[in-house]
C-alpha positions as CSV (number, residue, x, y, z in Angstrom):
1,X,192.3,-29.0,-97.2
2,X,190.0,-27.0,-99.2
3,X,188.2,-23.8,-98.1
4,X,184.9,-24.0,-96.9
5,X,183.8,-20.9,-99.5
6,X,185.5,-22.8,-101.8
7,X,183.0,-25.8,-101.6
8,X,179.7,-24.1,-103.6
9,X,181.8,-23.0,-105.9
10,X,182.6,-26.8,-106.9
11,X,179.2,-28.1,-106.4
12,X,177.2,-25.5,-108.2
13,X,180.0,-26.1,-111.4
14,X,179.1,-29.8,-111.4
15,X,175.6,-29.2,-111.1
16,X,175.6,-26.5,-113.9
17,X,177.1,-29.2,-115.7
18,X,175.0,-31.8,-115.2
19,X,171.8,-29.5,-115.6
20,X,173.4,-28.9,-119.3
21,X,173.8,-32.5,-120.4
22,X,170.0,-33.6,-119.1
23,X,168.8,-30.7,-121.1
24,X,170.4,-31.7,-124.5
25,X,169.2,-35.3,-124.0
26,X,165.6,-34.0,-123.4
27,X,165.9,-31.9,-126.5
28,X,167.6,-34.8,-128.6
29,X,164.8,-36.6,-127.3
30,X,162.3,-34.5,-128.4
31,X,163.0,-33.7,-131.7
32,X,163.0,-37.5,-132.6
33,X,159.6,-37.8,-131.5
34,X,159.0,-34.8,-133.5
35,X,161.0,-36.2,-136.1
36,X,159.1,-39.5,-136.0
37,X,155.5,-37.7,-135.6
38,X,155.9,-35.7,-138.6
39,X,156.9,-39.0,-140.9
40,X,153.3,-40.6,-139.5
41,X,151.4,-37.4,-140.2
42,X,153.0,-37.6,-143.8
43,X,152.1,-41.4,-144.1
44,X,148.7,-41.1,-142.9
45,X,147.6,-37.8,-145.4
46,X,149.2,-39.7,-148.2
47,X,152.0,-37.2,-149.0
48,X,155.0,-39.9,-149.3
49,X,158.0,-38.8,-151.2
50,X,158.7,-36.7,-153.8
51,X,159.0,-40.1,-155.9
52,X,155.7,-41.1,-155.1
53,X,154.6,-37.2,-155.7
54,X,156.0,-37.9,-159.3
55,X,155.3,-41.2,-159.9
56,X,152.6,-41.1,-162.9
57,X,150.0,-43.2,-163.8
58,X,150.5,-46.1,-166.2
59,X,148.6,-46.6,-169.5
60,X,145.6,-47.7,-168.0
61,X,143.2,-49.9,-170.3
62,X,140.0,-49.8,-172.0
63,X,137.0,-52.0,-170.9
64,X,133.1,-52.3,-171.9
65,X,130.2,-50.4,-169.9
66,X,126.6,-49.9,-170.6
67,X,125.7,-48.5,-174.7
68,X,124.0,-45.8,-175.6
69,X,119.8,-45.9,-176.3
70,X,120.8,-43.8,-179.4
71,X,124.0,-44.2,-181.4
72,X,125.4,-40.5,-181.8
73,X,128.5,-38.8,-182.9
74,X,129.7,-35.2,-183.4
75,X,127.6,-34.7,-180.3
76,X,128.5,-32.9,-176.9
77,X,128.9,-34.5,-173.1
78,X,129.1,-32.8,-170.0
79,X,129.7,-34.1,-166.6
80,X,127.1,-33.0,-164.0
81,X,128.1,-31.6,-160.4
82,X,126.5,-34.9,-159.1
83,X,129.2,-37.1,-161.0
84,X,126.5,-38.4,-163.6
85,X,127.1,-37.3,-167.3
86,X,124.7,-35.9,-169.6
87,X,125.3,-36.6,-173.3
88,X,123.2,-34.7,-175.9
89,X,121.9,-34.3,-179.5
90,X,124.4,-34.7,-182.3
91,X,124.0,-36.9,-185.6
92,X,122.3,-40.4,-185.1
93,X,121.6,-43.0,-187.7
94,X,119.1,-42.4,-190.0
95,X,118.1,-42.2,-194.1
96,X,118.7,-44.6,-196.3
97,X,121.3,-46.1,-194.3
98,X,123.6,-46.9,-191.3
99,X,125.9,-44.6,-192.6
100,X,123.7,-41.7,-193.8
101,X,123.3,-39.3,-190.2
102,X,120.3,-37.5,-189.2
103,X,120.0,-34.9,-186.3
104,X,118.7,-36.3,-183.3
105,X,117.1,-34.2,-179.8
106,X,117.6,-37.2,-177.6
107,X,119.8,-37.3,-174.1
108,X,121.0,-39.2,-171.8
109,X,122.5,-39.7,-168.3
110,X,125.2,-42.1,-167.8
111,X,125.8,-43.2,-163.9
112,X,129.1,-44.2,-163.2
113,X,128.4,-46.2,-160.4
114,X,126.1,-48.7,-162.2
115,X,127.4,-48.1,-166.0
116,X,124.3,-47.9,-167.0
117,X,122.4,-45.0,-169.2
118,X,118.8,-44.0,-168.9
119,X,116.9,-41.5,-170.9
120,X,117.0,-37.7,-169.9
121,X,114.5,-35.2,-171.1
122,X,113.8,-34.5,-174.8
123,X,115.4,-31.1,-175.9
124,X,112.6,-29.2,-178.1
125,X,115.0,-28.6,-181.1
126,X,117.6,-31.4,-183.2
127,X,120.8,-30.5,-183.3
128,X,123.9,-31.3,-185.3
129,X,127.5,-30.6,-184.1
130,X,126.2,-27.7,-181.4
131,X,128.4,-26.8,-178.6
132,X,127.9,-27.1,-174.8
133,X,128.9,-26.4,-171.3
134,X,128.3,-26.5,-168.0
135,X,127.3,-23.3,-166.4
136,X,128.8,-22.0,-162.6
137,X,125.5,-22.6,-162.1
138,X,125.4,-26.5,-162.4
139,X,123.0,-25.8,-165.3
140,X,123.8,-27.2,-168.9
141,X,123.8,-25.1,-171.9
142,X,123.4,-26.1,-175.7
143,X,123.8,-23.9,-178.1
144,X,123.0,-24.0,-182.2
145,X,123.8,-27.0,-184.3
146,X,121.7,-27.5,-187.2
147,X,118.5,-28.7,-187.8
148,X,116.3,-30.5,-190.5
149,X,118.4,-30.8,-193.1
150,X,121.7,-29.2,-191.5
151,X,120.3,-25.5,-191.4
152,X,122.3,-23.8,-188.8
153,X,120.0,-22.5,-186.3
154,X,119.7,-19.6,-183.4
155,X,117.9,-21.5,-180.4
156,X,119.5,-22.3,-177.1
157,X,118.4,-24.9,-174.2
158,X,118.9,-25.0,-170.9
159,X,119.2,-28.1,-168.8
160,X,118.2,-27.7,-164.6
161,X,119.2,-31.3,-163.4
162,X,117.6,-29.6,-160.3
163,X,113.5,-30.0,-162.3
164,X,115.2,-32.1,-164.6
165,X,113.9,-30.2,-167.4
166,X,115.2,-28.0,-170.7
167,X,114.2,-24.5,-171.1
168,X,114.2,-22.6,-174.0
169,X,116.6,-19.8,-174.1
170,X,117.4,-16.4,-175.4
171,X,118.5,-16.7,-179.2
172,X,122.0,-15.8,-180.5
173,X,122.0,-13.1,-183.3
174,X,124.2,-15.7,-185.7
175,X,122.7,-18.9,-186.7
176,X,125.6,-21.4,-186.4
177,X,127.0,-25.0,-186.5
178,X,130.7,-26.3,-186.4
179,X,131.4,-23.3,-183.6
180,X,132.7,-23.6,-180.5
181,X,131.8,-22.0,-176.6
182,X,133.5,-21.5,-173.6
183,X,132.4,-20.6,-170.4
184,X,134.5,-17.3,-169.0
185,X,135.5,-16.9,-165.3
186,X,132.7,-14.5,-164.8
187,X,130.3,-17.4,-165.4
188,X,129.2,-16.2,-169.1
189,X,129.5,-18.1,-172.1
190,X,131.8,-17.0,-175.3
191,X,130.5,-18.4,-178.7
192,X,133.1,-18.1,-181.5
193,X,132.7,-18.5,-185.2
194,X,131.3,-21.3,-186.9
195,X,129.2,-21.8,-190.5
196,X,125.4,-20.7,-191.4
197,X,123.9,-21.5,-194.5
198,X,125.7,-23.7,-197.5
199,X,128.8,-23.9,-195.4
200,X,129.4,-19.8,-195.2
201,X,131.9,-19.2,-192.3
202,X,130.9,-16.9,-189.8
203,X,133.9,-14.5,-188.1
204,X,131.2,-13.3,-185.0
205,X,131.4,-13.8,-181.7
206,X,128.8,-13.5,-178.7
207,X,128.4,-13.7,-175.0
208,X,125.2,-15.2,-173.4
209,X,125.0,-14.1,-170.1
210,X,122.9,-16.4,-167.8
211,X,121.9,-14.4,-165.0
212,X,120.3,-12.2,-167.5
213,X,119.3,-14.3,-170.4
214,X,120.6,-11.9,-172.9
215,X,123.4,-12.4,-176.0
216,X,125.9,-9.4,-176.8
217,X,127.9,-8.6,-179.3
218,X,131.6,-9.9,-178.5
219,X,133.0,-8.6,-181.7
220,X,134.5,-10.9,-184.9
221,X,137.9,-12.7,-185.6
222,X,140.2,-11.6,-188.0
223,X,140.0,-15.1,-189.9
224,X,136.7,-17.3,-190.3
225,X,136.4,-19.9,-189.6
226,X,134.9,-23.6,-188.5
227,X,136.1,-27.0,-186.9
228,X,138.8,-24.7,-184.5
229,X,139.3,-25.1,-180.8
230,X,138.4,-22.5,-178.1
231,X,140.4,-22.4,-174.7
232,X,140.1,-20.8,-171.5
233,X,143.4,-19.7,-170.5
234,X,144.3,-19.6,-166.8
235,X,144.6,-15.5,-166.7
236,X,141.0,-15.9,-168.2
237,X,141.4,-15.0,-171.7
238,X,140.0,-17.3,-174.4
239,X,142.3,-18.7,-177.2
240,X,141.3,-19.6,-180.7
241,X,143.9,-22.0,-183.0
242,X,143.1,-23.7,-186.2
243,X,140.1,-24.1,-187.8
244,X,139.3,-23.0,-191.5
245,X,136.5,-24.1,-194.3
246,X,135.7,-27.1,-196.2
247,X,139.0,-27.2,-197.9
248,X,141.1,-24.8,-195.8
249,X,142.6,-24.3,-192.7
250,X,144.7,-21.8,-190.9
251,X,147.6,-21.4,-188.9
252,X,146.6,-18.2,-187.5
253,X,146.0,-17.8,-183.8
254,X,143.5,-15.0,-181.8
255,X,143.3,-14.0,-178.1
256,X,139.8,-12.5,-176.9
257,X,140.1,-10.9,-173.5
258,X,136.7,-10.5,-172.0
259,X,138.0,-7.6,-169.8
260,X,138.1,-5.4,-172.5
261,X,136.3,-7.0,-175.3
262,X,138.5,-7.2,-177.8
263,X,140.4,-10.1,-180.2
264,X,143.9,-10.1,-181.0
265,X,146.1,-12.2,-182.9
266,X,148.5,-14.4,-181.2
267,X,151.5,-15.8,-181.9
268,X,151.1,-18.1,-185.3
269,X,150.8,-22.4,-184.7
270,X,153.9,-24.1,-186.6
271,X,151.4,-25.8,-188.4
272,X,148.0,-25.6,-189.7
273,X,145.5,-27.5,-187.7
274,X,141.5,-28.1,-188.5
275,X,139.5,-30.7,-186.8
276,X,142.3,-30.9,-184.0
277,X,142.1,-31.0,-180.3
278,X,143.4,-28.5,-177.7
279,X,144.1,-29.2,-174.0
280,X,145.0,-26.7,-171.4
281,X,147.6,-28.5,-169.3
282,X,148.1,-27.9,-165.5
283,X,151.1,-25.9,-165.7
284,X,148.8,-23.7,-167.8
285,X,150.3,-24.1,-171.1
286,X,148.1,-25.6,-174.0
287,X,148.5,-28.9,-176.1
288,X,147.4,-29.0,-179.8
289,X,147.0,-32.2,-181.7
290,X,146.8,-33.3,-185.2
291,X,144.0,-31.7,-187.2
292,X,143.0,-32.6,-191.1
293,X,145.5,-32.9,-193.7
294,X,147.1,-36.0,-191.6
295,X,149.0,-34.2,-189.2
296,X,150.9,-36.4,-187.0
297,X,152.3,-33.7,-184.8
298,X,151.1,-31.6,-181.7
299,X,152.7,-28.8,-180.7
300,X,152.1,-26.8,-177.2
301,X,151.3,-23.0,-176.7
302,X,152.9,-20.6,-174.5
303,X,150.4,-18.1,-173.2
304,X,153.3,-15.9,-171.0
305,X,155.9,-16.0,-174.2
306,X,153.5,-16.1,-176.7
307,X,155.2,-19.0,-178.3
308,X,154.9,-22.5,-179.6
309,X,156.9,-25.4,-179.2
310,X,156.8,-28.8,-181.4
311,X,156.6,-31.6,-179.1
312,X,157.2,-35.0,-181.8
313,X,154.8,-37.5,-183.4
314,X,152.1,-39.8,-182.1
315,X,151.4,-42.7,-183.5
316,X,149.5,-41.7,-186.5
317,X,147.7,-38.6,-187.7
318,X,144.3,-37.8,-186.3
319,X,141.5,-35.7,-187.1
320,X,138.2,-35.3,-185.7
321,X,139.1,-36.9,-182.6
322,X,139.2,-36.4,-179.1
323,X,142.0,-35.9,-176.1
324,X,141.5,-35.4,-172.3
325,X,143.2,-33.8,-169.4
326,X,144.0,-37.3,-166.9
327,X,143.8,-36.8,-163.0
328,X,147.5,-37.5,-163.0
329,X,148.1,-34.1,-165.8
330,X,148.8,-36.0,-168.7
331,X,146.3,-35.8,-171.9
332,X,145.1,-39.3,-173.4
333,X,144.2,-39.2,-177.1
334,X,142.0,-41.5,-178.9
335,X,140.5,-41.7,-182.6
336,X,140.5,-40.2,-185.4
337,X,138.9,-40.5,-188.8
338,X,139.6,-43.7,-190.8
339,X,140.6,-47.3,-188.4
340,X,142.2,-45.2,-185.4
341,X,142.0,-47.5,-182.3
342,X,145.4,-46.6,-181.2
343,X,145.9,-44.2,-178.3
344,X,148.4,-41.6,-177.3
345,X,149.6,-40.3,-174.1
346,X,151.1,-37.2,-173.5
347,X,153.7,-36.4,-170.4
348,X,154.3,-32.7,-170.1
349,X,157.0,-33.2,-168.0
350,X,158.9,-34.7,-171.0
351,X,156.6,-33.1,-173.2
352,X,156.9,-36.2,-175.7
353,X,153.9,-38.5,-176.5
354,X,154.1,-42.5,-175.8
355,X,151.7,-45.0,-177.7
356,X,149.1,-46.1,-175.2
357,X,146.7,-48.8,-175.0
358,X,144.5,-50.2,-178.2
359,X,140.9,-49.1,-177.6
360,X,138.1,-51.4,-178.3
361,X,136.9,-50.2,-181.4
362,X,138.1,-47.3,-183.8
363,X,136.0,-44.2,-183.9
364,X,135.8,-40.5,-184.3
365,X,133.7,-37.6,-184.0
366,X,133.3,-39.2,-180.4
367,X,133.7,-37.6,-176.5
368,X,136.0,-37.7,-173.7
369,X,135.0,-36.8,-170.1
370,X,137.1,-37.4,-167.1
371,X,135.1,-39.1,-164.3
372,X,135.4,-38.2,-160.3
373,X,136.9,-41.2,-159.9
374,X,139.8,-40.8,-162.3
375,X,138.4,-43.2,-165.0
376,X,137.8,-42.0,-169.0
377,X,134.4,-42.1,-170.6
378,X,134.3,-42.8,-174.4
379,X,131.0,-42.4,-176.0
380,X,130.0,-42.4,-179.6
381,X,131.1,-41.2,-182.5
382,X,131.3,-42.7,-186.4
383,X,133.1,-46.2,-185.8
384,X,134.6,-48.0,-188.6
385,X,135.1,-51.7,-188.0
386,X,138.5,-52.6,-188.4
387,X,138.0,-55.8,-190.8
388,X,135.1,-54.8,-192.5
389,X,135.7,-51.2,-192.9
390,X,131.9,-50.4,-192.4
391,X,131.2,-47.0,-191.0
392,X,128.5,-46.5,-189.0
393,X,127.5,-43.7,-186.1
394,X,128.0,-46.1,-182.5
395,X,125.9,-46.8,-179.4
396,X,129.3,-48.2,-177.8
397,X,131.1,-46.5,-175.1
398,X,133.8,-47.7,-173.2
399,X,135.4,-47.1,-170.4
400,X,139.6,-46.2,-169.9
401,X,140.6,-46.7,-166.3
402,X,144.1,-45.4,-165.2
């Protein structure tokens, strides 16, 4: 017989027990519903596994969309806060010719939700190979190119889509064509380099400051020169690679920081590049692709080590043509002088190029501007037709869709 004060004891061990074994179930039970919420919440936002993270796009392919009122190349194209793009001035057909270019003022918008162009306002001034950007602002600058009869000029314009109007702007100091510009974190704009007058290279460099409408002086390159690339690095210094004269071009590599005003030389390219393309990748590095002399190679820049790295071949050498950051971080590149209407497709991951799709005619001297939507816009540019081998500047634009 067992005690009576032995009896709660007993009980209150069982029931200690029991309490013990309904709690884990609850929690087991629990954290599957946990488990199972948090695998909806990922299904629902899109984030999937880190396969589907990594999965990249394939090599899309090129189809037709509205043409251009004006056939231009060596032009500039900017995409507008409101998803249209603005396409501006450069050399149009003209003379005695198809072939033979004249400057033209014209612009146009390009909506890429109809594919169709319609004329923009008339910029005061022609202009050959300028240079553009898009202010912080959602203002659109253009900046020198040359005029009647390829004089290099001072004058600046300023698109408002806003009044849809140009205004003139402040004037640089340099007259210049072939340059380049860049618009700093600080919202100004750099201009580097460029020719003047019977093809003189210019070393200067100066900032336009649009909250001000003023130019100062930004100080002069070690090394003229025209045709280079100008990059905004992600610690907001601006790099300069390539680039040369006529009959020249250089391998040597200069760093402005806008913090303190000053240039100074980076580490040297492997190889000499003019008329190339330069990419800033998301990972911050930068790619640089063929150039004159029929480079076939690109090579990619180090801004932490200061280094550069050859990445292989792409299909064939290019010059004067263009190459464009994708939504998915790789760089499509398209054209180049002579019949170029093969692609390349850069992976940074593997950092090695892959031949992508045939575009629908070869050009050069064209633009590249990634849509919201993900798609490629081609525009322009000096076509040569494949059979024929006519060249003539190109109202065709196309369209490459991932």
């Amino acid at each position: 017989m067992i005690a009576r004060n032995q009896i709660p004891v007993v009980v209150m061990g069982s029931l200690a027990l029991l309490i013990v074994f309904l709690l884990g179930c609850s929690s087991d039970s629990q954290s599957e519903k946990s488990t199972e919420t948090t695998s909806s919440q990922d299904e629902q936002s899109g984030i999937g596994s880190e396969e589907d993270q990594a999965k990249p796009l394939g090599p899309g392919k090129f189809s037709e969309t509205g043409k251009l009122a004006y056939a231009r190349g060596w032009h500039v194209t900017v995409k507008l806060n409101d998803g249209r793009v603005l396409s501006m001035a450069g050399k149009s057909r003209g003379g005695s010719s198809a072939w033979e270019p004249s400057g033209i003022a014209d612009s146009e918008f390009y909506d890429p939700d109809t594919g169709k162009w319609s004329e923009a306002p008339l910029m005061r001034d022609i202009r050959e190979v300028p240079s553009g950007n898009l202010l912080k602002d959602g203002r659109v600058i253009i900046i020198g190119g040359a005029a009647v009869r390829q004089k290099p000029q001072t004058t600046v314009e300023i698109f408002d889509p806003n009044s849809n109007s140009w205004t003139v702007a402040a004037e640089m100091a340099t007259p210049r064509w072939r340059h380049r510009s860049v618009v700093l974190n600080d919202g100004r704009v750099l201009v580097v380099a460029g020719e003047r007058e019977d093809t003189i290279l210019v070393p200067e460099a100066e900032i336009y400051d649009p909250e001000t409408d003023t130019w100062s002086d930004a100080g002069s390159l070690q090394v003229k020169r025209a045709m280079h690339t100008l990059t905004l690095l992600n610690d907001g210094r601006a790099l300069v690679v390539g680039g040369g004269g006529q009959d020249t071009k250089t391998k040597v590599v200069e760093i402005y920081d806008p913090e303190q005003n000053t240039w100074t030389l980076g580490a040297e390219t492997n190889l000499s590049h003019s008329a190339h393309t330069a990419t800033l990748l998301n990972d911050g590095r930068v790619l640089v692709t063929g150039g004159k002399g029929k480079v076939t190679k690109g090579e990619v820049y180090d801004p932490q080590a200061d280094t550069w790295t050859d990445i292989g071949e792409m299909t064939e050498w290019r010059a004067e043509h263009a190459a464009v950051l994708l939504a998915d971080g790789r760089v499509l590149v398209t054209g180049g002088i002579g019949k170029v209407d093969s692609t390349d497709i850069f992976d940074p991951i593997t950092n090695t190029f892959s031949p992508g799709p045939k575009s629908l005619i070869a050009r050069y001297a064209h633009s590249m501007t990634l849509l919201d939507d993900g798609r490629i816009l081609i525009v322009g540019g000096n076509s040569t037709d494949v059979d024929s081998g006519d060249r003539a500047i190109t109202t065709e634009v196309e369209i490459w869709t991932p």
